[in-house]
SEVEXKOL-496615 format. One line per field, with one value per residue: residue number from 1; residue in three letters; x, y, z of N, C-alpha, C in turn. Coordinates in Angstrom, 2 decimals. Example, Ala and Ser with C-alpha at 12.3 -4.5 7.8 and 13.67 -1.06 7.14 Angstrom:
2
num = (1, 2)
residuo = (ALA, SER)
n_px = (13.19, 12.85)
n_py = (-5.69, -2.25)
n_pz = (7.80, 7.08)
ca_px = (12.30, 13.67)
ca_py = (-4.50, -1.06)
ca_pz = (7.80, 7.14)
c_px = (13.20, 12.90)
c_py = (-3.30, 0.03)
c_pz = (7.80, 7.87)
END
This chain:
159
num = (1, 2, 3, 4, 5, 6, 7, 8, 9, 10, 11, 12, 13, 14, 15, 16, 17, 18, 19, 20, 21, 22, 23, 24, 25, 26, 27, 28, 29, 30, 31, 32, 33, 34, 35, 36, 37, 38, 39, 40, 41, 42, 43, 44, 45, 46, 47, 48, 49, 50, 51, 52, 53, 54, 55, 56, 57, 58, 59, 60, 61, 62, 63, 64, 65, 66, 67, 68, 69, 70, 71, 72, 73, 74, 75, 76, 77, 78, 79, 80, 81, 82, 83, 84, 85, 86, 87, 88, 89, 90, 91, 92, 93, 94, 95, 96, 97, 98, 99, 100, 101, 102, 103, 104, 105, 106, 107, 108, 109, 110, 111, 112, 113, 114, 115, 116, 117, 118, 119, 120, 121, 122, 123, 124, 125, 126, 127, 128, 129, 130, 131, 132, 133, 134, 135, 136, 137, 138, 139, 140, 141, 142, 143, 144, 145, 146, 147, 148, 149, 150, 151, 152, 153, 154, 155, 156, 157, 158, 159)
residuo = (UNK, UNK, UNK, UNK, UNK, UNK, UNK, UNK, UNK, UNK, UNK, UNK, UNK, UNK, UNK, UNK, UNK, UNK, UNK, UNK, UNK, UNK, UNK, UNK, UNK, UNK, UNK, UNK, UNK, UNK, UNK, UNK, UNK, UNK, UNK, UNK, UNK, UNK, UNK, UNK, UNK, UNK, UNK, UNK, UNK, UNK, UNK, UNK, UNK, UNK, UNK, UNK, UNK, UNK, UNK, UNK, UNK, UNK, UNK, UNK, UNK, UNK, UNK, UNK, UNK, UNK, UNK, UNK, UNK, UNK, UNK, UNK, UNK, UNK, UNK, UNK, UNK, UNK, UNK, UNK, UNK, UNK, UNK, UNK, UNK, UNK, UNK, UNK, UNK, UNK, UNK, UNK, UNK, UNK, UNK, UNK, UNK, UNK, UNK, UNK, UNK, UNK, UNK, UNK, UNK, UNK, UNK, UNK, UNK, UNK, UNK, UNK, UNK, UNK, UNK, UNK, UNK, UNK, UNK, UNK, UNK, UNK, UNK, UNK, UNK, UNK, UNK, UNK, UNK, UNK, UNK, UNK, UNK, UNK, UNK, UNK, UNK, UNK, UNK, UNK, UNK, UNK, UNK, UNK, UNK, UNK, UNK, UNK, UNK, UNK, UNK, UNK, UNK, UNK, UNK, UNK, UNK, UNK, UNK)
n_px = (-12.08, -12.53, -14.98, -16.31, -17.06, -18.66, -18.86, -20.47, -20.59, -21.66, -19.17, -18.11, -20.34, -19.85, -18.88, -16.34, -15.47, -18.06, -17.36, -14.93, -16.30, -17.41, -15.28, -13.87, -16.39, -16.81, -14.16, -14.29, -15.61, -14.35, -13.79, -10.99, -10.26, -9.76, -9.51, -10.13, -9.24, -10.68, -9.22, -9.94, -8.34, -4.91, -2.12, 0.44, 2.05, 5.02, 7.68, 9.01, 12.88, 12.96, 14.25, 12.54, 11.05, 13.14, 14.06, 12.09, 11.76, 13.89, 12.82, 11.59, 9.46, 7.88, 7.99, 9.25, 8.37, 9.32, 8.69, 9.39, 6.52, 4.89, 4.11, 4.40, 3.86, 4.00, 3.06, 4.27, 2.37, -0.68, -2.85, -5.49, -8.74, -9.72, -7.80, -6.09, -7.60, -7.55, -5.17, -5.25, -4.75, -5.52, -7.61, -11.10, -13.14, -13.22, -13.57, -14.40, -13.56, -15.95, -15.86, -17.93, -18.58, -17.53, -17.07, -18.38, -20.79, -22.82, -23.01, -25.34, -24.92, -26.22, -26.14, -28.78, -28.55, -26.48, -28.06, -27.51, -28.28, -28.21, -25.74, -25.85, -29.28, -31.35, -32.11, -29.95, -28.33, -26.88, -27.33, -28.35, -27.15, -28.30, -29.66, -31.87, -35.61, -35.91, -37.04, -37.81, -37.21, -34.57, -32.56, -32.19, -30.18, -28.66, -26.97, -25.99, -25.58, -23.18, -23.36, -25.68, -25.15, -23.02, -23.81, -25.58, -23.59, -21.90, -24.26, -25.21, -23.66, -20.59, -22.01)
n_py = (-14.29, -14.47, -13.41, -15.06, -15.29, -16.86, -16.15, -17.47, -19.26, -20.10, -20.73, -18.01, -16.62, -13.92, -13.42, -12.22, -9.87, -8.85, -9.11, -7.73, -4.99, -4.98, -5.27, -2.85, -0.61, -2.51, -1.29, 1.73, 1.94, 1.65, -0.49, -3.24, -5.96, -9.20, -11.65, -14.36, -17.07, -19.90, -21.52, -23.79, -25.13, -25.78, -23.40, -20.79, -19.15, -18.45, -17.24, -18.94, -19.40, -17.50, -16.60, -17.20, -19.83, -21.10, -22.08, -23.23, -25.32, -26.70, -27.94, -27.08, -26.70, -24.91, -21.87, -18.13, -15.01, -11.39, -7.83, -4.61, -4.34, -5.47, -9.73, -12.52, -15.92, -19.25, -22.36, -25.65, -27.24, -29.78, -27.56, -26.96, -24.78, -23.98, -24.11, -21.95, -19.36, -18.91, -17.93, -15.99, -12.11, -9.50, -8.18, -7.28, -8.62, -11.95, -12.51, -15.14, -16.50, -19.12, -22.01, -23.94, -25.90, -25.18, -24.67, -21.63, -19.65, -18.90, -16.75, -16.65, -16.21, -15.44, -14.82, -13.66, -14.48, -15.96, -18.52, -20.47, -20.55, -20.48, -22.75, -24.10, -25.04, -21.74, -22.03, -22.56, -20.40, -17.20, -15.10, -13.63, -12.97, -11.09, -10.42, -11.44, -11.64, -12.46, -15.73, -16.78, -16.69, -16.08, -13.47, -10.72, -9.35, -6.65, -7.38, -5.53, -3.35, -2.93, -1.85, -2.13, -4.98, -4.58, -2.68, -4.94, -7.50, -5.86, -5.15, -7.68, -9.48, -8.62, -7.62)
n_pz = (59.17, 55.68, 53.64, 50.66, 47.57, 44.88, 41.45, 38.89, 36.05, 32.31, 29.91, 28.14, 28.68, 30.03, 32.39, 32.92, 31.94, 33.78, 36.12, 36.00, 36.01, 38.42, 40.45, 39.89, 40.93, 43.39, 44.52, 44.25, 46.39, 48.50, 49.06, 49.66, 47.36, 46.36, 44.02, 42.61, 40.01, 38.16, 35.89, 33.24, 31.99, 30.99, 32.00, 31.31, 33.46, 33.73, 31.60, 29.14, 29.59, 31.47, 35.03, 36.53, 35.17, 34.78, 37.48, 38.07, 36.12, 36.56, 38.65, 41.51, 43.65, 44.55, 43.39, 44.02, 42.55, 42.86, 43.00, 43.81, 43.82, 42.53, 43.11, 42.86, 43.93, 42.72, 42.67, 42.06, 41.61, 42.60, 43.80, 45.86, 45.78, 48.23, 49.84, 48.66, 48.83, 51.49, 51.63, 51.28, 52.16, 54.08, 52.85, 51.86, 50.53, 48.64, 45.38, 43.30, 40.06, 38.49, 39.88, 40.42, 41.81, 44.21, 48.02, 48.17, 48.98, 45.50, 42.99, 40.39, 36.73, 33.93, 30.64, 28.19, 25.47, 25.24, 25.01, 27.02, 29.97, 33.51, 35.05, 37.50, 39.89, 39.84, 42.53, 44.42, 44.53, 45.49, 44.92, 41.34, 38.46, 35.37, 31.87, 31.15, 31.82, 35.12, 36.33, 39.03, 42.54, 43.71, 44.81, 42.08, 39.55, 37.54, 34.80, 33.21, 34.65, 37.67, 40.29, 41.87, 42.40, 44.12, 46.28, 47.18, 47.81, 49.22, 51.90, 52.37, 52.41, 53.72, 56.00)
ca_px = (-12.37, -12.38, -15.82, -15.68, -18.44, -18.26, -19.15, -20.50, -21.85, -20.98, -18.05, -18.36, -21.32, -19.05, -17.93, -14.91, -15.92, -19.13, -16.18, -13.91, -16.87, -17.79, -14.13, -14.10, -17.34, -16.29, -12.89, -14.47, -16.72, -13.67, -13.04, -10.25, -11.16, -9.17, -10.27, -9.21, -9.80, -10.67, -8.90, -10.28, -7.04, -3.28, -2.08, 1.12, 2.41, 6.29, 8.02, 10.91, 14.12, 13.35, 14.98, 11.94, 10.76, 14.51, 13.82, 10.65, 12.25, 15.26, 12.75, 11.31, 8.04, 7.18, 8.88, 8.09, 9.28, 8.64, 9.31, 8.97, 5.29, 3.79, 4.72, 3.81, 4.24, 3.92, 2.93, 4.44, 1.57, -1.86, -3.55, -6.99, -9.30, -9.82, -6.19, -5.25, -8.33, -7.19, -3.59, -5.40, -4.54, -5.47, -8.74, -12.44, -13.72, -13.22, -14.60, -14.31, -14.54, -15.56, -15.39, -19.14, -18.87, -16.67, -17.96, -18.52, -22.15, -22.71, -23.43, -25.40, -24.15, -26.66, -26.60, -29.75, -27.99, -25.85, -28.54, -27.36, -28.94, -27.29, -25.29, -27.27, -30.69, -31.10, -32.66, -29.30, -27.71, -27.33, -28.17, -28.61, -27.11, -28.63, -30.21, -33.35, -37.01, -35.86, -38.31, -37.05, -37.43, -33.73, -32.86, -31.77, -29.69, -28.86, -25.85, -25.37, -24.70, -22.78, -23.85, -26.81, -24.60, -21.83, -24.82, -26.03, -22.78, -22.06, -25.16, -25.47, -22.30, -19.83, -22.86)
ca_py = (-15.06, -13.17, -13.86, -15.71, -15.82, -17.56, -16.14, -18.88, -19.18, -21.37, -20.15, -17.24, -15.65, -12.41, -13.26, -11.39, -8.38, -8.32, -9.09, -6.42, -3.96, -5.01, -4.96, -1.18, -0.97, -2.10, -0.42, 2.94, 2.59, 1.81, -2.15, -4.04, -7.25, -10.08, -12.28, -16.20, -17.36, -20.96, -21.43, -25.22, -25.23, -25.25, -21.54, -20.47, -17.71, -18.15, -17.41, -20.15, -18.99, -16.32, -17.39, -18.36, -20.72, -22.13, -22.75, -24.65, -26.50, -27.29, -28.66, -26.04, -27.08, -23.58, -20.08, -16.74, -13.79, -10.01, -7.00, -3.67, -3.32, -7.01, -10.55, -14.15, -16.84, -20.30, -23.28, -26.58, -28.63, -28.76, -26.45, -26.38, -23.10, -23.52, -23.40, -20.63, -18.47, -19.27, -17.91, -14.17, -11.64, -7.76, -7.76, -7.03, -10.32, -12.39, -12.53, -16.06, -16.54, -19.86, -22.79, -23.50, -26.71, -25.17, -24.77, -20.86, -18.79, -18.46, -15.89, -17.30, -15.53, -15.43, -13.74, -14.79, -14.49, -17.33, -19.73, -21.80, -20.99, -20.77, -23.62, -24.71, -24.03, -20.31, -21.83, -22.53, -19.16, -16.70, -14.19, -14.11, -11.83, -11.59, -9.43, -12.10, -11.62, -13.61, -16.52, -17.18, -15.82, -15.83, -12.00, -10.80, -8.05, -6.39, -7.87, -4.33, -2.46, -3.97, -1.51, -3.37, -6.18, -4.16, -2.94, -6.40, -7.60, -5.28, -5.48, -8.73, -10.31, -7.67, -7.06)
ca_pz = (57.97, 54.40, 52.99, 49.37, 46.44, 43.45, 40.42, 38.29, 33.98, 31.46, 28.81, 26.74, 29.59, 30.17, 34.05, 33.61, 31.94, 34.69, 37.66, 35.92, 36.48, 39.84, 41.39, 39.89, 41.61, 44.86, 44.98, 44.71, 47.64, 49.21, 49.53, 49.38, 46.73, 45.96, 42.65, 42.46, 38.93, 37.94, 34.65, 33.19, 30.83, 31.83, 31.99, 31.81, 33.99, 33.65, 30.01, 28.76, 29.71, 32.33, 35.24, 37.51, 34.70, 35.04, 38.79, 37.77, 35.39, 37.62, 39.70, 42.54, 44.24, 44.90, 42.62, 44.10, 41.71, 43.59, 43.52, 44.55, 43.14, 42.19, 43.94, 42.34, 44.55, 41.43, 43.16, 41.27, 42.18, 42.59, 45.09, 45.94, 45.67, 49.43, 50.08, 48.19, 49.81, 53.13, 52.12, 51.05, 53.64, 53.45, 51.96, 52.45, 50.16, 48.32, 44.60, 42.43, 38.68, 38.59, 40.92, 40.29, 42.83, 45.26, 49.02, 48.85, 48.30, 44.48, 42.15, 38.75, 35.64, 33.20, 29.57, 27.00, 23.94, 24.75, 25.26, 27.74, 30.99, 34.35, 35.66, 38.64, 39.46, 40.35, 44.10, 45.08, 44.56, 46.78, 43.51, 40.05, 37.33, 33.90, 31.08, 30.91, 32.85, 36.23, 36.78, 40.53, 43.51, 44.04, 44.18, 40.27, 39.48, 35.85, 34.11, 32.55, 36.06, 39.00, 41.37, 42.53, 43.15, 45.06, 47.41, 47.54, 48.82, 50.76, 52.72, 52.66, 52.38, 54.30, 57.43)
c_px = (-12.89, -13.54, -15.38, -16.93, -18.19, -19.20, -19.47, -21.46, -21.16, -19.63, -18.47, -19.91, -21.08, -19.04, -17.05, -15.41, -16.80, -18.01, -15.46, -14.88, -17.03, -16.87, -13.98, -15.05, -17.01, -15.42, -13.29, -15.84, -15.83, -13.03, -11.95, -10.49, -10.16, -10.01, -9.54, -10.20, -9.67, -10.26, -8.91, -9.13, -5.95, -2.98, -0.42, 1.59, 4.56, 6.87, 9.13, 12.19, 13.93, 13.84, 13.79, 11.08, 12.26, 14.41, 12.49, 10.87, 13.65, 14.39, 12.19, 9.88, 7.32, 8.32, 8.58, 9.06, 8.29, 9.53, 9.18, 7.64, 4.42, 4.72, 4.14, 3.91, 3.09, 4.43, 3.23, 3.63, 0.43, -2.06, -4.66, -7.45, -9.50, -8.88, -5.79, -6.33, -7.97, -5.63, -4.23, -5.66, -5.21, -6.88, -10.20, -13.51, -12.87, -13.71, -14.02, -14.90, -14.70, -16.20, -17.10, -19.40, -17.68, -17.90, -18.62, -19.76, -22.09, -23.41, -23.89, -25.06, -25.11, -26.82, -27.64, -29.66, -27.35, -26.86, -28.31, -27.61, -27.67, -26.63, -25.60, -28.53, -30.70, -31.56, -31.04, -28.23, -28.26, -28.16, -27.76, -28.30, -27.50, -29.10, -31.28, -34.15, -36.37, -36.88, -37.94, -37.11, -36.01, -33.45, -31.61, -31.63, -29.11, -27.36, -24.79, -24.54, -24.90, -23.13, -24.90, -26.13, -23.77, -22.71, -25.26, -24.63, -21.92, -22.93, -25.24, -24.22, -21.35, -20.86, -23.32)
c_py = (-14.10, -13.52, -14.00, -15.73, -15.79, -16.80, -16.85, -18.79, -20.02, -20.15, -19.29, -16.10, -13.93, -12.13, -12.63, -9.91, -8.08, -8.34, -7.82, -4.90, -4.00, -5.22, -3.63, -0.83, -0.50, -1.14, 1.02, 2.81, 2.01, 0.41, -2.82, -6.01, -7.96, -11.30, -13.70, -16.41, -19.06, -20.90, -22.92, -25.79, -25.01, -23.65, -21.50, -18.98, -17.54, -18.13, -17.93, -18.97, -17.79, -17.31, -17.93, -19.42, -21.64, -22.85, -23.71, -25.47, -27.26, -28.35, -28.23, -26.48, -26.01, -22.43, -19.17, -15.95, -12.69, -9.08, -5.71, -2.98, -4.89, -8.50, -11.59, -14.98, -18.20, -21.55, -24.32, -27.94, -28.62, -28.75, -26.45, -24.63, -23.01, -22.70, -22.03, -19.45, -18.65, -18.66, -16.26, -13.59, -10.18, -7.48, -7.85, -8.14, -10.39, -13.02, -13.91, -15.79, -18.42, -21.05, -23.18, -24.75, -26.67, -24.66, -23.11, -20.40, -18.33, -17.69, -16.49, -16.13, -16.04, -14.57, -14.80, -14.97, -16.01, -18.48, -21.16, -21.81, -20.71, -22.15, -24.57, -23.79, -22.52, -20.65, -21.84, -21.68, -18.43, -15.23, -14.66, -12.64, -12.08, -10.34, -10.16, -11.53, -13.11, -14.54, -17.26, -16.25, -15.21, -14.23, -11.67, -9.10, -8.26, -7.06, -6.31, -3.31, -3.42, -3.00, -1.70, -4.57, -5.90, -3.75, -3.71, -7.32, -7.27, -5.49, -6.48, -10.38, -10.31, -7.48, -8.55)
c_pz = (56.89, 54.00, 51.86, 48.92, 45.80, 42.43, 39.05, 36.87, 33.82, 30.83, 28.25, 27.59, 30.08, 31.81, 33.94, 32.79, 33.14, 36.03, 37.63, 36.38, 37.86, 40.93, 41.15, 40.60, 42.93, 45.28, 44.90, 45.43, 49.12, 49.60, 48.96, 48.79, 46.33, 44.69, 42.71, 41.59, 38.44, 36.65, 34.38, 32.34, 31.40, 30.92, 32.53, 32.50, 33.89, 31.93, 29.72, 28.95, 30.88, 33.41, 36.25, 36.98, 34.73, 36.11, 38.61, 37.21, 36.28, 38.46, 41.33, 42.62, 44.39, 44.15, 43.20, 43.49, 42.77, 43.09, 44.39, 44.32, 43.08, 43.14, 43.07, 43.42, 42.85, 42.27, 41.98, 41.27, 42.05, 43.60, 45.09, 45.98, 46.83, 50.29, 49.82, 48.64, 50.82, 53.33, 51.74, 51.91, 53.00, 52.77, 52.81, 51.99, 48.83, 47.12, 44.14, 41.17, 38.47, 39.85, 41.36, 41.92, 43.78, 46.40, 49.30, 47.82, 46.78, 43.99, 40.84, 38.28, 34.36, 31.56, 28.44, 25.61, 24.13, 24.85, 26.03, 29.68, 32.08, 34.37, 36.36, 38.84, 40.12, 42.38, 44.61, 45.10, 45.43, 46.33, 42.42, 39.40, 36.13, 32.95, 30.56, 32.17, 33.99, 36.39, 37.92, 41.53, 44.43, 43.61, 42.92, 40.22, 37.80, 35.97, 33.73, 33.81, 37.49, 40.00, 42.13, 43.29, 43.96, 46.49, 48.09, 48.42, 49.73, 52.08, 53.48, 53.05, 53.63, 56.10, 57.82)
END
């Protein structure tokens, strides 16, 4: 079983820049990381007229385009976030952006410029990223450097 932790802020908190550092991060201390991104808006990934938006429009329950370097598989349906973790092979975890009331250990995502606070309360994280004075006993790592947090789940995550 791949361990999974959610990465969880409001909008506009800078989860994907802080993810984009902390999959660089991991990957040079050697781990293999997979990312599943909650996107709250429809998202397209196929462009009109290529031909595996033709097969979607034809009517295809499932598209997979590959080749000799990248792979899609374009589910025509919806998929849960459990599901589609349960189909990731090859890796060492499992990061989420996202998915604040899904079932796996979360990460808050705090910045104090935006003024809007974590998500849930910091007790039920498993940590806390931010660039505010923590007032929680949940353990709180900098926003600015992910290597605290790559230690942290390593350690704690990974052992």
């Amino acid at each position: 079983m791949i361990p999974v932790v959610s990465f969880v802020a409001w909008s506009g908190t800078g989860k994907t820049t802080y993810l984009e550092k902390l999959v660089a991060e991991l990957k040079g201390r050697g781990l293999r990381v997979a990312v599943l991104k909650h996107d709250a808006h429809e998202f397209e990934v196929d462009k009109p007229g290529k031909d595996s938006w033709r097969f979607t429009q034809a009517g295809a329950d499932v598209t997979i385009v590959a080749s000799a370097t990248h792979a899609a598989i374009l589910e025509n349906r919806p998929v849960s976030a459990e599901e589609l973790a349960a189909r990731v092979t090859g890796v060492d975890l499992i990061l989420t952006e996202g998915y604040k009331h899904g079932p796996w250990p979360k990460v808050g995502v705090n910045r104090a410029a935006t003024g809007k606070g974590l998500p849930l309360p910091a007790e039920e994280c498993l940590a806390v990223v931010t660039d505010a004075p923590p007032d929680t006993n949940t353990p709180c790592f900098p926003l600015d450097d992910p290597a605290p947090m790559a230690e942290f789940l390593i350690s704690r995550v990974l052992n």
